[in-house]
N, C-alpha and C positions, 0 to 999 in steps of 0.2 A: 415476232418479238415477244419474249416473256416478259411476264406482270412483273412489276415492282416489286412486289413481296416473294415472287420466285427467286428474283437476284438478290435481294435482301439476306434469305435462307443460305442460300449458295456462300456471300462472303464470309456468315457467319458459323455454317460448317467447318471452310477452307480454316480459319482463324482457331478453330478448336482444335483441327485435329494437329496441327503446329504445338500446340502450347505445351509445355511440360510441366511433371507433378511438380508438388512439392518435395522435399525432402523429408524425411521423417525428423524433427524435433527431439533429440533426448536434451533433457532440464537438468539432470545431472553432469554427462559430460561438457555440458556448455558451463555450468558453474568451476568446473572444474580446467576449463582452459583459461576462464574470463579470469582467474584468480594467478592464475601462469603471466600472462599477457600482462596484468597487470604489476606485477612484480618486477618482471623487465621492463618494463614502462619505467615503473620506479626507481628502479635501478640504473638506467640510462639514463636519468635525469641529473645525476651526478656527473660533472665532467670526469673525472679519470677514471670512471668505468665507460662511458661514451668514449671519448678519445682515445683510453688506451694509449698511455705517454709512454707508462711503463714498456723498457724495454725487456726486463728480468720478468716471467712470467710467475717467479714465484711472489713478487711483488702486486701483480695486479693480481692473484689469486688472494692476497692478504688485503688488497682492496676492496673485492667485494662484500667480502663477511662487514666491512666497518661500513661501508655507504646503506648497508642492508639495517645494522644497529640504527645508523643515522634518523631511517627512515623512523 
């Protein structure tokens, strides 16, 4: 029967060699989505661009420029 600290090493290999990296981080393109995302955020937050009542698209296309000023 192996020692405690051999099955210890054992799990604790098995467990490493599963795990995966990281992803590389750029701080630019994440600013650059977070301010995307956030926009639509904000602009969802208006019902008649959420809902989309408008049947005439050129209507909701006139709607988002004005919920956009709102903001």
């Amino acid at each position: 029967m192996p020692a405690f600290a051999d099955i210890a090493n054992l799990t604790t290999a098995a467990r490493r060699s599963g795990t995966r990296t990281a992803a590389p981080f750029d701080l630019a393109y994440y600013r650059e989505r977070h301010a995307v995302e956030y926009g639509i955020t904000c602009l969802t937050g208006h019902r008649a661009v959420a809902t989309r009542y408008d049947k005439i698209a050129v209507r909701y296309k006139a709607t988002v420029p004005v919920a956009a000023v709102n903001e």
